[in-house]
N, C-alpha and C positions, 0 to 999 in steps of 0.2 A: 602418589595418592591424590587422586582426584574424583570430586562430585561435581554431579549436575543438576542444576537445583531448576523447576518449571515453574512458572507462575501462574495463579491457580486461574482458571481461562474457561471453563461452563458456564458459569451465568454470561459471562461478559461475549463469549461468540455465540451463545446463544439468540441473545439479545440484538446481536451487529445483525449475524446473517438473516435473522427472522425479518429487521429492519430493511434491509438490501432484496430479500425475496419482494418485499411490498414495494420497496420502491421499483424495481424492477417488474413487475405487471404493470404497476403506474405508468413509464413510458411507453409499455406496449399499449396499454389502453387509452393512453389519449394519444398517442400516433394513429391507431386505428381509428378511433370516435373525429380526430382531427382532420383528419385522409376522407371521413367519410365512407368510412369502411362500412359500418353498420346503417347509417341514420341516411347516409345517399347526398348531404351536402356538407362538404368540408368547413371548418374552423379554423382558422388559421391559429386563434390564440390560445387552441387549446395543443396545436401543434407546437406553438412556441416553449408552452410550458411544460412541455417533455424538456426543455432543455435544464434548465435547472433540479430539474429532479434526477435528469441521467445525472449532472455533474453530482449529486447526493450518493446516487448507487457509486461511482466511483470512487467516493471519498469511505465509502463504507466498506467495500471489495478492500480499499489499502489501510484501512482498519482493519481486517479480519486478517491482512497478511504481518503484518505486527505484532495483533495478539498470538499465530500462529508459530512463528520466531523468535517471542520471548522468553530467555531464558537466561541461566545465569552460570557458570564455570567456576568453582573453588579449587585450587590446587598450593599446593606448601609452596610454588613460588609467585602465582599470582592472583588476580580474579578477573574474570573476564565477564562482559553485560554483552547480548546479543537482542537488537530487537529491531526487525526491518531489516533495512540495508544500515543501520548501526552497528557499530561495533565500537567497545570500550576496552581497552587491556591496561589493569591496573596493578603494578610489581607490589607483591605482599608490604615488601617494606613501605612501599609509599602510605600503605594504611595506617590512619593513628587509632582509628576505634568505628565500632559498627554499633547499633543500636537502636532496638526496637522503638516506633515512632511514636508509639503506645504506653514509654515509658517517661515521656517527657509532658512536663504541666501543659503546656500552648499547642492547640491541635495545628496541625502542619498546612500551612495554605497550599492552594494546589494550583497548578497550572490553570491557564486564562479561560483554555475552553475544553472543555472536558466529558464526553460519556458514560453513562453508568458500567464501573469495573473497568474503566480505562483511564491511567492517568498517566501521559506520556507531551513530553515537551520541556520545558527550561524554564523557571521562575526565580526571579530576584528577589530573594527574602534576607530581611535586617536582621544582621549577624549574622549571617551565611552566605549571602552574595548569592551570583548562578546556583542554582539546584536543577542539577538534570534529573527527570524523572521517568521511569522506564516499571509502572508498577499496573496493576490490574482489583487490588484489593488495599482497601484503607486499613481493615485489620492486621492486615498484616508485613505494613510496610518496615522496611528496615534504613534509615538512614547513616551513611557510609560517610567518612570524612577522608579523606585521600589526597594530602596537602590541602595545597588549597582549593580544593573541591571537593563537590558535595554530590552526590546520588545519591534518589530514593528508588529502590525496589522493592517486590513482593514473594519472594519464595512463600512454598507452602505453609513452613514453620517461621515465622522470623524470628520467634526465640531462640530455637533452634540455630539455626541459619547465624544467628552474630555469635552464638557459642562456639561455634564451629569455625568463624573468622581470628573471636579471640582465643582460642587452643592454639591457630595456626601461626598466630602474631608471638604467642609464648615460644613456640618453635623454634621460630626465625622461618626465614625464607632459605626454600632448599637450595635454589641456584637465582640470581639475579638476570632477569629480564628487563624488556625498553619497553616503555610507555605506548599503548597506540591510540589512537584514536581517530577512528573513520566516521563520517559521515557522506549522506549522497551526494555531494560535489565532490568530495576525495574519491568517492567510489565510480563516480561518471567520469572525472578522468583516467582513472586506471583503467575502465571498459575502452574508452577515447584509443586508451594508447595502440588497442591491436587495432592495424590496419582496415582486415576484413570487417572485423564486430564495427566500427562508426560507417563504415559504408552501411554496413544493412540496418543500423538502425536510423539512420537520417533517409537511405532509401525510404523504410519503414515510414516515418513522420511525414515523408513528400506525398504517399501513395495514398495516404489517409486525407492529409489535404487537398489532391486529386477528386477523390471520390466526394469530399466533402463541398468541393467547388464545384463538380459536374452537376449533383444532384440540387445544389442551390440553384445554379444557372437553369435548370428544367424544370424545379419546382417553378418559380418565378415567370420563366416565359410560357409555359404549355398547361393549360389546364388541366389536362387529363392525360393518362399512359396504359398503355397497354401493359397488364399485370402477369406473373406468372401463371395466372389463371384461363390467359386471354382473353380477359373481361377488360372492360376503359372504368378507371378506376382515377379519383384524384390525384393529381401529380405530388402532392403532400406525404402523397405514403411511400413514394421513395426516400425519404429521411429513413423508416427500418433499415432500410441497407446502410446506410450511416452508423446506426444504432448494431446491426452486427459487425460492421469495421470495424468500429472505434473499439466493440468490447473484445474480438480477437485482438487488436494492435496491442490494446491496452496490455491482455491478463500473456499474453506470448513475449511483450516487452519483458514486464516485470519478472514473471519467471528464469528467464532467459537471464535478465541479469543477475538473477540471485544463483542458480544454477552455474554461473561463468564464474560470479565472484567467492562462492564459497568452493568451487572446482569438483560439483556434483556431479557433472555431467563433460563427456568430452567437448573440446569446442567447436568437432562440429557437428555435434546434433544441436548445443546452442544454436549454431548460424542456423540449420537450416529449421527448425522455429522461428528466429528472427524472419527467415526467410518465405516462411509460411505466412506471415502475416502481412507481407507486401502482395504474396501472391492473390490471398483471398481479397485484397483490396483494388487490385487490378481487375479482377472479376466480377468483382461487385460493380464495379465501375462500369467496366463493358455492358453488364449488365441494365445498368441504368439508360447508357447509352441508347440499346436496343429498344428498351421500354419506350422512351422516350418518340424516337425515329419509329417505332412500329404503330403509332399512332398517329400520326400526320396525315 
């Protein structure tokens, strides 16, 4: 007997991706406005500041893949937390008690930085030490004591949800299981270990840097490039091709490793994703290359 409990996730990816949609015209519009696309004489500073707002879209893209992953696993021998490239497995017996957060006088501090309907990260709180938190709603958090540790989570019901903990504890545990506990450095070694997957993802990471030093070095030395339009266009706006590397590298990386690590996908349609996104970055490049040399 086992359930799968979701945590409730519409206002909160709502909220990310609508956020991510904005920041993402944001870079395209001041790359363009910066490039000189519209206005006919470039800005450098306004090119600059795509840079910090792309870093924003990608911090909001591995927000939406969090909230997407979160979830939670009850079964008579253990409970397992899923969210990102986390993983928690926790043997029934190790739980001493589960319990709505809603039931306790002191409202629960929360993690250091936080989004509205996301609350995920570790907080040191008095009388409880570490508190991993892996939740999406304050109504309905549930806090777990599991030796000497703490998790907060959000299933739909958390009434519900610790009832269903202590039923199971009444039970006992149907077979005894080992503790797990992953995180992305456990989980980037375990990709590390196959041969092929660190080849094509360090390929991966060189080919980005590649394209990202070609297009530096031509921004800087060449005022202007021949565009795919074959118009002479600011050399500034070869940064979008930066801006589509990085956002293949990025969403092909991450896929690929969630796909390898939860064994969704054969490994080598993994690779050859990993392997698409060195190629579009080689391209890109070459691309730039030409722009650059077809205007001289």
């Amino acid at each position: 007997m086992d359930e799968t409990y979701q945590a409730p996730r519409q206002r909160s990816l709502i909220f990310t991706i609508g956020l991510g949609v904005l920041a993402l015209v944001g870079v395209f519009v001041l790359l363009i406005f910066g490039s000189g696309g519209l206005t006919g004489v470039p800005n450098l500073a306004l090119s600059l500041l795509a840079v910090p707002v792309m870093g924003a879209l990608v911090f909001l893209v591995y927000r939406s893949f969090l909230l997407l992953t979160t979830r939670y696993r009850l079964t008579r021998s253990c409970l397992e937390l899923h969210w990102g490239f986390q993983r928690e497995r926790i043997p029934l017996d190790a739980i001493e008690w589960a319990h709505p957060v809603s039931d306790f006088d002191s409202p629960m501090p929360l993690p250091g930085f936080v989004l509205p309907w996301q609350y995920y990260g570790t907080r040191t709180i008095r009388g409880l030490g570490p508190v991993v938190f892996a939740a999406t709603e304050k109504a309905e958090m549930v806090l777990i004591r599991a030796e000497d540790r703490h998790f907060v989570i959000s299933p739909v019901s958390a009434r519900a949800f610790a009832e269903k903990i202590e039923d199971f504890l009444n039970l006992g545990a149907e077979e005894p299981v080992e503790p797990l506990s992953q995180n992305p450095r456990t989980m980037l070694t375990e990709i590390f270990q196959e041969k092929i997957a660190r080849r094509l993802l360090i390929a991966g990471l060189l080919s980005l840097l590649l394209l990202l030093a070609v297009v530096i070095a031509f921004s800087a030395t060449r005022p202007s490039v021949t565009w795919i339009t074959l118009e002479q266009v600011s050399s500034n706006r070869l940064l979008l091709l930066v801006l589509i590397g990085g956002l293949t590298w990025l969403s092909n990386t991450f896929l690929g490793a969630y796909f390898f690590l939860r064994s969704l996908l054969e490994k080598r349609w993994v690779f050859l994703l990993w392997g698409w996104s060195i190629l579009i970055c080689l391209i890109l490049t070459t691309a730039a290359v030409f722009m650059s040399l077809g205007s001289a």
